[in-house]
N, C-alpha and C positions, 0 to 999 in steps of 0.2 A: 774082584769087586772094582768096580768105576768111579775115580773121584772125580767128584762136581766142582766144578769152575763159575766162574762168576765173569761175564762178561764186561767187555773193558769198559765201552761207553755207558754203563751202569757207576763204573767208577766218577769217572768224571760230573754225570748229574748229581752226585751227589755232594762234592769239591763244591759245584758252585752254589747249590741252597748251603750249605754251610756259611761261603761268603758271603754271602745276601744276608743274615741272620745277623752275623758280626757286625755288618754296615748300616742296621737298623738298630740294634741296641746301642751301639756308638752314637749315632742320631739322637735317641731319647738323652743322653747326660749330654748333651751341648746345650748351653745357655739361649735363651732367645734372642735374637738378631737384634741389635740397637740399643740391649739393655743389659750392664756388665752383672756380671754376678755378684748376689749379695748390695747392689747398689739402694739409694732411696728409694722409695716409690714415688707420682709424678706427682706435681704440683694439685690443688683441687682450684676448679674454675672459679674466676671469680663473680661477685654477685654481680646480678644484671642492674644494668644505668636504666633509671626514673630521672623525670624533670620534676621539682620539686619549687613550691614558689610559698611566700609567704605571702598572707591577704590583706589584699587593701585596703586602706582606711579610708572611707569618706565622709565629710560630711554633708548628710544627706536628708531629705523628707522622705516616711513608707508611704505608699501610697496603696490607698484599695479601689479596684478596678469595676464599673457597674455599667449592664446594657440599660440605656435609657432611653426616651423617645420625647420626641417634642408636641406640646400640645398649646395652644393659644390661650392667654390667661381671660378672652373675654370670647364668645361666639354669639351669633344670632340668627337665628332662623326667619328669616323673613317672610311673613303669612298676610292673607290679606285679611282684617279685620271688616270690612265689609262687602258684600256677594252683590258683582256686576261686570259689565261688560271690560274687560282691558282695553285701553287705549294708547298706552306707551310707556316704552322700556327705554328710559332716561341714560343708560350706562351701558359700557363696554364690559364685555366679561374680563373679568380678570382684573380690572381696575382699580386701585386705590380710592379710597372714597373717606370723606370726613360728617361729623354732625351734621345733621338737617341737610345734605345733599340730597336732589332730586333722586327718587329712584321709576319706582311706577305710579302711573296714570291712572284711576279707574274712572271709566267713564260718568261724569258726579251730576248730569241735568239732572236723573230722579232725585237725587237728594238736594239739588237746590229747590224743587219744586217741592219737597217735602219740608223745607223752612221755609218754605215762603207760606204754607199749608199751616204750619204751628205758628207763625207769628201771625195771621188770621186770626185765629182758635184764641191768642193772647188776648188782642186787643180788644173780641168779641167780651172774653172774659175782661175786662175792663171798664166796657161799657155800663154790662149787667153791673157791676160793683158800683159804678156809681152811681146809676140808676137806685141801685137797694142804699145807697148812703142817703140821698134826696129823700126818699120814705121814711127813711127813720128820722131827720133831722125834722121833717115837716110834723108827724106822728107826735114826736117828743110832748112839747105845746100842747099838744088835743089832748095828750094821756095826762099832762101836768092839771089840766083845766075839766077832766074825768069826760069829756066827749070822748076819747076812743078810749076802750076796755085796754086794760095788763097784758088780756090774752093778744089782741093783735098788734099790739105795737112790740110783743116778743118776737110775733111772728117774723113783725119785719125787718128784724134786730139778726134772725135766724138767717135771713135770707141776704142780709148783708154779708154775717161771715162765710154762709155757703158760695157768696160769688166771689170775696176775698181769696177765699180756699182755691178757689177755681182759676183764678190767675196766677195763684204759685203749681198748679197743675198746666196749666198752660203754658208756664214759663220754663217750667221743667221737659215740656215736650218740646221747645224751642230747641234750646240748650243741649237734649240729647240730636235732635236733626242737625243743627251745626256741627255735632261731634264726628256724626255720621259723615259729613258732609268731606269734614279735614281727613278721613281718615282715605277718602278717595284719593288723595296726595299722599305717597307714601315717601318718607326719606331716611337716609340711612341715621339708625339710631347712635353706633359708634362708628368709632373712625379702624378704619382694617381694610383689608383687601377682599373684594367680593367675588364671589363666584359667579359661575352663567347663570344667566336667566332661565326657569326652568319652562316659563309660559311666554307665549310670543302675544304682541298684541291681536285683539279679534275673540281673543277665547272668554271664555266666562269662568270670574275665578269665584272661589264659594268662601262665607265666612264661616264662625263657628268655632268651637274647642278647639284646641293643639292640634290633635289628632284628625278632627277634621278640615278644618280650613286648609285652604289651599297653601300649599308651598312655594313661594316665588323664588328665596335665592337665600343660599347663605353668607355670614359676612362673621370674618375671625380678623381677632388683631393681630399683627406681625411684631412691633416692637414697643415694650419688651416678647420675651418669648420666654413660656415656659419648659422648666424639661422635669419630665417626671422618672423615681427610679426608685428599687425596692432595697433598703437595708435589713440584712440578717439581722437576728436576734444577738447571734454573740458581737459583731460589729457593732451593732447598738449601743450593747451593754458597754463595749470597751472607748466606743465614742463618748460615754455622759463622764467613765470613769479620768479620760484622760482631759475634759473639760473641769472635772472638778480639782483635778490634781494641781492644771496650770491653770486655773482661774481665766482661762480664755475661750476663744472659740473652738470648736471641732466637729468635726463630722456630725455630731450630737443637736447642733443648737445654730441658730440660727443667726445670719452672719457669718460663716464660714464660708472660707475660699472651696468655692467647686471648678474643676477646668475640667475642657472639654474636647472631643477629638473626631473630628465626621467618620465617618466610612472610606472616605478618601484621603485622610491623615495620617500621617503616623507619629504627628506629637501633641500633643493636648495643648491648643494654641491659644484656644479660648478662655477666657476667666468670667469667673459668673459668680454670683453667690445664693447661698442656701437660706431660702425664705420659709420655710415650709415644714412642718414633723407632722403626720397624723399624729390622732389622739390616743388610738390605738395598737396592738400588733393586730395583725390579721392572722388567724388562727388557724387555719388554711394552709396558707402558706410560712409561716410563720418568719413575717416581714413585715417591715414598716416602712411606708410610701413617704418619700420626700421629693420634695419641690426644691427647684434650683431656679432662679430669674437670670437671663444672658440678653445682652446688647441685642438688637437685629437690623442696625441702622442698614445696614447694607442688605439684608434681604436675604442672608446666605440660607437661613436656617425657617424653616417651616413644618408647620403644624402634618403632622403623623411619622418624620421622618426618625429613623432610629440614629442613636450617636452612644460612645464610649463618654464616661463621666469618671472621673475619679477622685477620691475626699481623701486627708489626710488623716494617715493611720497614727502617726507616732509626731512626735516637735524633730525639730532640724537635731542631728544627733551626730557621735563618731558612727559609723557604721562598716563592716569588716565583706569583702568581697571575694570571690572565688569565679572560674568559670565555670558554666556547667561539666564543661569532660571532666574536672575533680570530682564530681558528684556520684557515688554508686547508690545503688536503690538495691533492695532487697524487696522480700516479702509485707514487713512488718514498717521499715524507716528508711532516709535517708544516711548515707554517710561520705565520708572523707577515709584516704589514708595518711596517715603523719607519719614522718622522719624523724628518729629521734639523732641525737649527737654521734652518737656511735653506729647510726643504719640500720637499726632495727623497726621495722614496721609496727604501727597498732592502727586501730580500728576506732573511731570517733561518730557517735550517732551524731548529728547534724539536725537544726530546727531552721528553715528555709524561709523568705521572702521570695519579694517579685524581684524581675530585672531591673537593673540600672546599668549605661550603656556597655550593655552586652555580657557582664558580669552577675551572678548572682546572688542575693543579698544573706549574709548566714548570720541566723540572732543567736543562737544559742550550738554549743559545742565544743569550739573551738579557741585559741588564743590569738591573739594578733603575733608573737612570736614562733606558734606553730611552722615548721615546713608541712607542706601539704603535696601530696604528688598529685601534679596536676597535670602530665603525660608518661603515660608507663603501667597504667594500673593491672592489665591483665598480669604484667611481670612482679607485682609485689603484692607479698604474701602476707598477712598481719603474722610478727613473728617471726619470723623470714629478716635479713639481711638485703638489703640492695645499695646499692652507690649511686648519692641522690646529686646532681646537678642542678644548680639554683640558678631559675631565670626569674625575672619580674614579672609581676603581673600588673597589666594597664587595661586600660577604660578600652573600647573599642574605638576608633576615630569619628567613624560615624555616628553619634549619639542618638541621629534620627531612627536610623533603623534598627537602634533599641530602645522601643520605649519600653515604657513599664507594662508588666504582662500578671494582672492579679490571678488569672487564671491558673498557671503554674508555681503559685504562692502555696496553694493547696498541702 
């Protein structure tokens, strides 16, 4: 019988997976690199840096913000009250003009020749009158002495007042042909600035009603100037409430400061005051129309143009400031994040105003001793820890290009 052998290099593959094995279990009981064994665990991060500011105080006026437009407190339609030939356009378009200034010509020989026609007619009828006065004075005597009958010395007593009659009918068609006559002279009834002429001379203008008479030219005043704008109902209500509070003026009542701001402003330069309440709301809209009167010495401001107006909301007061990037919005409100003493985050609903230079006005929420994170917010969590850095908060430098903004008052 043959004994089996085991070939050598069979030995040796196997020496070395043995020490391969040995050099891997050795590997798992070594400690991890950098860290001894059984040592602390590592420090935990610390919480993230916010800028954090308390709000400013100022004292300040709210203001509420309204599109307004400008409308002329007097206008005139210039028509021609008697139908005939034009003869001449007295004025430059676009000119200033005052009381009884020349305007148009209407060609007036018919209608002098139509007074010359009824003072005829008059004096005709004057004649006859004292003709029938002589009859009846001569009559009197005969009828006293019963030569002439009751019956015609009535007659000619009738015939007196029917030619009486006739010269207050005469004098009355005098009196309307003079009228006619003046009205061929047309001149400007108020003082304003006039429009073009709409009819050149040669043409024949017609008279007649509003609607039809002819239209020669319009003519609106410049100064004063009105500006018209519509107040909300709860604005309203909170204008008469805060006029009854301080026994002054307000947005409500009439004598309140209005200021003003064109399309090409950007600070309400103007001062004006409030002349004006309807009587009603309008139900519609559910607004009430107010009237503001402003200076126009200078001409800046005219009739259809639109302008920003704004009336005061509140009395001059402490008032608390933040910039908008402090401000989160959600679904439902505004808010804030605040800092407490020891870094923990909470959550502050916030009630908003407009701007004031570049900062935004907060009525309701918060404290004046509040920190408030006003850079950092993605990093702070309500609840959450962070390390709050305190900077100040100031005005923007440029005041102009913060005005007040009612629009995002909302």
């Amino acid at each position: 019988m043959m004994r089996r052998t085991t070939p050598a290099w069979r030995g040796h593959v196997i020496g070395l997976l043995a020490l391969s094995l040995g050099v891997v279990g050795a590997g798992c009981d070594r400690p991890a690199a950098g860290t001894a064994k059984g040592g602390p665990p590592p420090a935990p991060p610390k919480p993230p840096l916010v800028t954090v500011g308390k709000p400013l105080i100022e004292d300040l006026i709210e203001w509420d913000e309204y599109t307004a437009r400008f409308e002329a407190f007097a206008q005139v339609d210039v028509r021609a009250r008697v139908s005939g030939y034009l003869t001449k356009v007295a004025f430059t378009d676009g000119q200033d003009v005052k009381p009884g200034e020349l305007l148009f010509q209407i060609d007036k020989r018919p209608f002098e020749r139509a007074v010359e026609q009824a003072r005829a007619e008059m004096e005709q009828a004057r004649t006859k009158a004292e003709n029938a006065k002589l009859d009846v004075e001569r009559g009197r005597p005969l009828m006293e002495r019963r030569v002439m009958s009751e019956k015609v010395f009535d007659d000619r007593s009738n015939v007196l007042r029917e030619a009486e009659a006739a010269i207050k009918v005469a004098e009355a068609k005098v009196a309307t042909a003079e009228l006619d006559l003046s009205f061929t002279t047309m001149v400007a009834p108020i003082e304003g600035r006039i429009g073009r002429s709409l009819v050149t001379p040669g043409n024949w203008v017609s008279a007649g009603s509003a609607a039809n008479a002819t239209l020669l030219t319009t003519i609106v005043t410049q100064n004063p100037i009105a500006v018209y704008f519509d107040i909300s109902e709860s604005n309203y209500l909170k204008y008469r409430r805060l006029a009854d509070a301080s026994n002054g003026a307000s947005g409500a009542a009439t004598g309140a400061r209005v200021e003003l701001a064109m399309s090409d402003e950007r600070t309400f330069a103007h001062a004006g005051t409030l002349d004006f309440i309807d009587n009603r709301l309008d139900a519609g809209t559910a607004t009430m129309r107010a009237r503001a009167r402003f200076d126009n010495a200078r001409g800046l401001f005219s009739p259809g143009m639109f302008a920003r107006v704004r009336v005061a909301a509140t009395p001059k007061r402490p008032t608390m400031l933040l910039p908008d990037a402090a401000i989160g919005t959600d679904q439902a409100s505004k808010f804030v994040l605040v800092v407490s003493a020891d870094g923990t985050v909470s959550r502050r609903v916030v009630k908003l105003g407009p701007l004031h230079g570049g900062l935004r006005v907060v009525r309701e929420g918060i404290a004046a001793s509040d920190a408030v994170v006003t850079n950092g917010l993605m990093r702070a969590r309500p609840g959450a820890k962070v390390t709050p850095k305190l900077e100040p908060i100031t005005l923007a430098k440029d005041k102009a290009a913060a005005a007040p903004s009612a629009a995002a008052k909302k």
